[in-house]
C-alpha positions as CSV (number, residue, x, y, z in Angstrom):
1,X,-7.4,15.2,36.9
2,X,-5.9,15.1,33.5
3,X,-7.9,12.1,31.5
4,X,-5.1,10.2,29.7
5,X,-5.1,7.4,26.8
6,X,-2.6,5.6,25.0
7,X,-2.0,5.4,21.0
8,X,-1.4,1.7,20.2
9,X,-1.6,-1.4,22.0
10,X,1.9,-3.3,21.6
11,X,4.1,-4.6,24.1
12,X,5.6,-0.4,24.8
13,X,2.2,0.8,24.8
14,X,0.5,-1.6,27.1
15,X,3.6,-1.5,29.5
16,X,3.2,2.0,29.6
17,X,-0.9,1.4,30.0
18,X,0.0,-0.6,33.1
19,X,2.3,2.1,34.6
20,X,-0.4,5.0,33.9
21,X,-2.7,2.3,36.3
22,X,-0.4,1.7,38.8
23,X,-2.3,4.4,41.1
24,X,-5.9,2.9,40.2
25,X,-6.3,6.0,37.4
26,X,-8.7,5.1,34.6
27,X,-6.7,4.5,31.4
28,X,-8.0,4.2,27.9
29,X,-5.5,2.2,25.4
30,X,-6.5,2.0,21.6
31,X,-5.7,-0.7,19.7
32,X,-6.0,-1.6,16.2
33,X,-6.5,-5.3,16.3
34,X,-10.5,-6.0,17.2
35,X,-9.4,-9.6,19.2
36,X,-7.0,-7.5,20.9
37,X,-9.5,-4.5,22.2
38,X,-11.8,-7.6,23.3
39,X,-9.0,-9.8,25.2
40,X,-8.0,-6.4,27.1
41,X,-11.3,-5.4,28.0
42,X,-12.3,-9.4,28.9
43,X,-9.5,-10.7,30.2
44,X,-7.4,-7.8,31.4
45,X,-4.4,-9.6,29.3
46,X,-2.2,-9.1,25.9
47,X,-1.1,-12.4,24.8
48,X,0.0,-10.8,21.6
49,X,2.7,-8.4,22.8
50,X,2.8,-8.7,26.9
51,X,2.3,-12.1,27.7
52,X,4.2,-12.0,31.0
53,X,1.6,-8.9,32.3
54,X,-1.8,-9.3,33.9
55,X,-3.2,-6.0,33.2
56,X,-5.3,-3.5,35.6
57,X,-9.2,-3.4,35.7
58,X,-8.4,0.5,35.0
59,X,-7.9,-0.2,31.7
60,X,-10.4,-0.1,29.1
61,X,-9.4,-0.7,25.6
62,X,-11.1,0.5,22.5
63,X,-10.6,0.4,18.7
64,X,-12.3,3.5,18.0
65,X,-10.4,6.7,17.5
66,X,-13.3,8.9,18.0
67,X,-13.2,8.1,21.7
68,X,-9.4,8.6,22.3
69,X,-10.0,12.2,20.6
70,X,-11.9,13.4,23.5
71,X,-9.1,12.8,25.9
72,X,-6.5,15.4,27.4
73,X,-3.4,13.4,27.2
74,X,-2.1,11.1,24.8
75,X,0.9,8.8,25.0
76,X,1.3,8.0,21.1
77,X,3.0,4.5,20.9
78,X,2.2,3.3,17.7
79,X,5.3,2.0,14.8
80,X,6.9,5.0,13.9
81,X,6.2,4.8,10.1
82,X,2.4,4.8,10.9
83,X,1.9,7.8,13.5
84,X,1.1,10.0,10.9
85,X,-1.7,8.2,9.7
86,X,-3.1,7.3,13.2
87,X,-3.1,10.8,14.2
88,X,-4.6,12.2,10.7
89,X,-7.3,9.5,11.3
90,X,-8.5,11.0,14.8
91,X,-10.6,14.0,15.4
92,X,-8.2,17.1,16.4
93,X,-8.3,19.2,19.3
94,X,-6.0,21.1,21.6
95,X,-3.9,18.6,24.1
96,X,-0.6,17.1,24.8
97,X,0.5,14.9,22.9
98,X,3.5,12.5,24.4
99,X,5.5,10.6,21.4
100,X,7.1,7.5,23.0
101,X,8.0,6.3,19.0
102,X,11.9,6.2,18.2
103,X,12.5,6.5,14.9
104,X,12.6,8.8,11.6
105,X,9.5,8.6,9.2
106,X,11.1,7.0,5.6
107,X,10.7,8.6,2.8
108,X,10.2,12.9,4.3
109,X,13.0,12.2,7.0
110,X,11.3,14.1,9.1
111,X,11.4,13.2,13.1
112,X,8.3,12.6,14.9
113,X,7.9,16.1,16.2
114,X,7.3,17.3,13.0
115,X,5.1,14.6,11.8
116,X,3.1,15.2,14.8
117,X,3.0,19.2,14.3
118,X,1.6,18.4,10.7
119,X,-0.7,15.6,11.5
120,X,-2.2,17.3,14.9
121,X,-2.1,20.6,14.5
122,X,-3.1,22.9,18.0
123,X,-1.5,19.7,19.6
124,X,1.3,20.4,22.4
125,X,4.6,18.2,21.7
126,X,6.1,15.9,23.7
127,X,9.0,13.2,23.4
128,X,9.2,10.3,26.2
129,X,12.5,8.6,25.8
130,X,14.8,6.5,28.0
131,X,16.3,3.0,29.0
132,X,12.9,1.2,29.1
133,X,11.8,-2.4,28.4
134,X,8.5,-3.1,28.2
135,X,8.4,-5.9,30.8
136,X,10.1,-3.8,33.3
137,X,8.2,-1.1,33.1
138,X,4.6,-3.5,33.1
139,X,5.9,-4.7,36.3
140,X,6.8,-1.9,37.9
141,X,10.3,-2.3,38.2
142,X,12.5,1.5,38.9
143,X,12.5,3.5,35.5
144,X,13.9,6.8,34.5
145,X,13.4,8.5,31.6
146,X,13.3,11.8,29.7
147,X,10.2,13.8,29.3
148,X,11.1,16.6,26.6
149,X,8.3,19.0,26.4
150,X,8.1,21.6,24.0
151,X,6.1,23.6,25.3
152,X,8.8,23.4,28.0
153,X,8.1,24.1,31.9
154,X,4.9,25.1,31.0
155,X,3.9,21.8,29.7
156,X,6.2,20.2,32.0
157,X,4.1,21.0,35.3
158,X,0.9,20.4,33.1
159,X,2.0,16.6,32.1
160,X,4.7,15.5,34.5
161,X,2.2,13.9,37.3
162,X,0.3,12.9,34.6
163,X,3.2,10.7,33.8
164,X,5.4,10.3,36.8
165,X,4.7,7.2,39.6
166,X,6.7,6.0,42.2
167,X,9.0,4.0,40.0
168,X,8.4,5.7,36.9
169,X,10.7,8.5,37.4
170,X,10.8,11.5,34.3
171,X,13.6,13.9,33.9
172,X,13.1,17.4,32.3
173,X,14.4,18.5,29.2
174,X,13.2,21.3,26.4
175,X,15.3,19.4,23.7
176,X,12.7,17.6,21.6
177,X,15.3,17.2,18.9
178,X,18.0,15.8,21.0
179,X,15.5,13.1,22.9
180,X,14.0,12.3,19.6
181,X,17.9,11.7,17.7
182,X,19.0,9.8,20.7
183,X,16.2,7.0,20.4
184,X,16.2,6.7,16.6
185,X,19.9,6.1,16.4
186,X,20.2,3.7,18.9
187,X,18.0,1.5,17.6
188,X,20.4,1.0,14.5
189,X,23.4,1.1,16.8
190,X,21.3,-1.6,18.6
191,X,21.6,-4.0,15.6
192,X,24.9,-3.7,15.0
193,X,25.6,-4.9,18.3
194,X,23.6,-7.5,17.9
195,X,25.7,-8.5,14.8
196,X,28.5,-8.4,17.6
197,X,26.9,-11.3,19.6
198,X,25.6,-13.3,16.5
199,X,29.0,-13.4,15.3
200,X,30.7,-13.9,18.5
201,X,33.2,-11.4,18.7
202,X,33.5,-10.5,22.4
203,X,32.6,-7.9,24.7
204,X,35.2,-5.9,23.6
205,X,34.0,-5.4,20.3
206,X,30.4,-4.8,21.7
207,X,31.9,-2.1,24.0
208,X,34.3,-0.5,21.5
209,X,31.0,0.2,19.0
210,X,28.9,1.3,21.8
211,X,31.7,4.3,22.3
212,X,32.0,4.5,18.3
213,X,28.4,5.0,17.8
214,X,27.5,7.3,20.3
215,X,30.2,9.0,18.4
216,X,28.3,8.9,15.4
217,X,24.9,10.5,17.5
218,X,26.7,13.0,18.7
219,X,27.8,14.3,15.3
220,X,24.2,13.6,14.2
221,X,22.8,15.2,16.6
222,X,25.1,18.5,16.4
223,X,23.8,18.9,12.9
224,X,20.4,18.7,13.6
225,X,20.6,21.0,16.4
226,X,20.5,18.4,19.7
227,X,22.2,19.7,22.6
228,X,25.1,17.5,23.6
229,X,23.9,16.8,27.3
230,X,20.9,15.8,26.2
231,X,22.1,12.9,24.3
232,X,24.5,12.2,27.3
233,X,21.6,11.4,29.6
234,X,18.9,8.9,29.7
235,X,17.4,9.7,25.8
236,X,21.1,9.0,24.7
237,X,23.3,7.6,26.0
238,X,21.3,5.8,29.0
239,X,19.2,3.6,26.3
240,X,21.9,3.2,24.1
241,X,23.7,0.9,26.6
242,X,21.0,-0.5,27.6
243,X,19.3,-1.9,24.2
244,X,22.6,-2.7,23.0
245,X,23.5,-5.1,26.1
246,X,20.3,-7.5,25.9
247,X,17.9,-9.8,23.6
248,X,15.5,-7.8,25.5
249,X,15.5,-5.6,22.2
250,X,13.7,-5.9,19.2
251,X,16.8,-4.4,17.5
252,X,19.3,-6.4,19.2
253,X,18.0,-9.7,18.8
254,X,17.4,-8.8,15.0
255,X,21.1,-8.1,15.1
256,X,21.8,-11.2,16.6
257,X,19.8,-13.4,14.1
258,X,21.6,-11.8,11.3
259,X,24.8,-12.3,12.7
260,X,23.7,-15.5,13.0
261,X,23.3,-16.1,9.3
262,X,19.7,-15.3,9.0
263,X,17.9,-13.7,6.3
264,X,17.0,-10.1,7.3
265,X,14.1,-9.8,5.0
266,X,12.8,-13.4,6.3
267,X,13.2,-12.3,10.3
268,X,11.7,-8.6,8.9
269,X,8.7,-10.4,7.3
270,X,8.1,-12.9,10.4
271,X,8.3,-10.4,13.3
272,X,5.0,-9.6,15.2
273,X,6.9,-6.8,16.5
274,X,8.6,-4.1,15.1
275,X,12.5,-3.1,15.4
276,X,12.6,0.3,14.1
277,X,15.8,0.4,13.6
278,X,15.9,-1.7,10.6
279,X,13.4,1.0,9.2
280,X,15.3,3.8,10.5
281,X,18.9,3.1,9.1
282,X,18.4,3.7,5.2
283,X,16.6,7.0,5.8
284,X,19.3,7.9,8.8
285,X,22.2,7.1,5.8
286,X,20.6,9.6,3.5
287,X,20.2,12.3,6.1
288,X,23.6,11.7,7.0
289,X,24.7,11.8,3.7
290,X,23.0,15.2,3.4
291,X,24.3,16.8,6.0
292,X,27.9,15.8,5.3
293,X,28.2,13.5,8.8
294,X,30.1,10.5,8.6
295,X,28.2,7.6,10.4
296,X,30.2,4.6,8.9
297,X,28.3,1.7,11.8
298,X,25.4,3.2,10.5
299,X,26.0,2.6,6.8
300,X,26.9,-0.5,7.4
301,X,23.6,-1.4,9.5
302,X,21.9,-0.2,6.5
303,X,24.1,-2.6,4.1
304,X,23.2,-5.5,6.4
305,X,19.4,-5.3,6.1
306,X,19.6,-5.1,2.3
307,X,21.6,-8.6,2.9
308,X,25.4,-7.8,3.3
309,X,27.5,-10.9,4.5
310,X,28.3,-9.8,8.4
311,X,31.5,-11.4,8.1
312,X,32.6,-9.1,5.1
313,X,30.7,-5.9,6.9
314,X,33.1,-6.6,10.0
315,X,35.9,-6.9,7.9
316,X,35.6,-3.4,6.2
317,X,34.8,-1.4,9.5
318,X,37.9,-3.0,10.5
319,X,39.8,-1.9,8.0
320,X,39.2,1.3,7.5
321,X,41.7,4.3,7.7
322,X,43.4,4.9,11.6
323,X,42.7,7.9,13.1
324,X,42.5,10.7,16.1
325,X,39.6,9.3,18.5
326,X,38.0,12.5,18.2
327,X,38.4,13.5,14.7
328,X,35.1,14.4,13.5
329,X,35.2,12.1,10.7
330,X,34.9,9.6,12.9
């Protein structure tokens, strides 16, 4: 039997802990914080980041890299703009790595794929992505997701019932890109829904910038080389709607607050959890920008965390040229 472990301890990562124990399987969960490490392996509880989950026995936590090196399966669930770093940290080895991070590492504007090639090299790649809240999944409530495996069926027999459980159900895909593009951008379409709901402008409006920004992944994603079916599925288009349809969301709820009238470098600075979208946007403009796609909800996510009115924001989506539905600039 495959010996698995999981990268970082937050609420994603212990949720997905608790699903890899569900069967009685030993699970080994690194976290950075030292209380944490010694709540988890005390108490069989995260207080932190999962209050509402009383963990297996199965799981063991630890804060010691060396020991999650030896294993044959990683889940890698730390912040996106730290993975690097984590994975440089620990000893290397051939073994499957499973990225369950969504967003796009600022600064190189690389995806996690390619941060994980350069930062575990011998590694074997693979994205877990889907409609998934933590809670849910922590108590054991039906789940499907994509498992994108680059190493394709190969590694998809090798780390599929290393993975799958009775209500933890993976889908195959080869499309690394296409899982990864799917989770990154809706995490900033995820804000500006929330915005929606701060400001209190219907369901219509929600609904009408669901369509336009899946819109906006698509042409992304056609750029970057994503497949189109994959972003329809559960990677895409499946955890689109569902992060933008809840306060379930780190991204939607920091939507919400803004559209609220809060400060987004005061809700930024006081969150205990991260919403990678509001990381994700400015390097997702410039890539955009790059590749010549227009991804106008987008931009303006990314004018909004740098502390653009909503109001005015609204207002200039609004009233911007009319146009074909499926003109490709948008």
């Amino acid at each position: 039997m495959s010996r698995v472990g999981v990268l970082g301890a937050g609420a994603w990562g212990t949720a997905l802990a608790q699903m890899l124990a569900s069967d009685g399987r030993d699970v080994l969960i690194w976290a950075r914080e030292d209380e944490l490490v010694a709540e988890i392996n005390a108490s069989h509880t995260n207080t932190l980041f999962l209050p509402s989950a009383s963990l297996a026995p199965s799981i063991h936590a630890t804060g010691d890299l060396t020991e999650m090196a030896a294993l044959d399966t990683l889940l890698v669930v730390t912040p996106a703009q730290h993975m690097g770093r984590v994975l440089e940290s620990m000893p290397s080895h051939p073994r499957d790595l499973v990225l369950c991070s969504k967003g796009i590492e600022a600064g190189s504007g690389r995806l996690m794929n390619h941060v994980a090639r350069d930062a575990a090299p011998g590694s074997a790649i693979a994205v877990l992505s889907g409609p998934t809240f933590a809670h849910e999944v922590a108590a054991g409530l039906p789940t499907a997701v994509t498992l994108a495996c680059g190493g394709g069926e190969e590694q998809w027999e090798r780390i599929s019932p290393v993975v799958a459980r009775p209500t933890f159900r993976p889908y195959f895909s080869d499309d690394v890109t296409g899982a990864e593009i799917g989770g990154a951008v809706k995490n900033v379409l995820a804000i500006a829904c929330g915005v929606v709901e701060g400001l209190g402008l219907g369901q219509n409006a929600r609904a009408a910038l669901i369509a336009r920004g899946y819109a906006e992944m698509l042409r992304f994603g056609e750029v970057l080389g994503a497949r189109t079916e994959t972003l329809a599925g559960l990677c895409g288009l499946g955890d689109l709607v569902l992060t933008c349809s809840s306060t379930s969301s780190r991204n939607f709820s920091l939507g919400k607050a803004l559209g609220e009238g809060q400060s987004a470098a005061e809700l930024m600075a006081d969150r205990r959890t991260v919403a990678e979208g509001a990381h994700t946007a400015p390097v997702l403009v410039e890539l955009a920008a790059r590749h010549g796609v227009a991804m106008p909800i987008v931009t303006a996510v990314y004018g909004l965390i740098k502390g653009d009115d909503p109001h005015t924001t609204v207002s200039g989506l609004l009233s911007r040229p009319l146009r074909a539905e499926q003109e490709s600039a948008a």
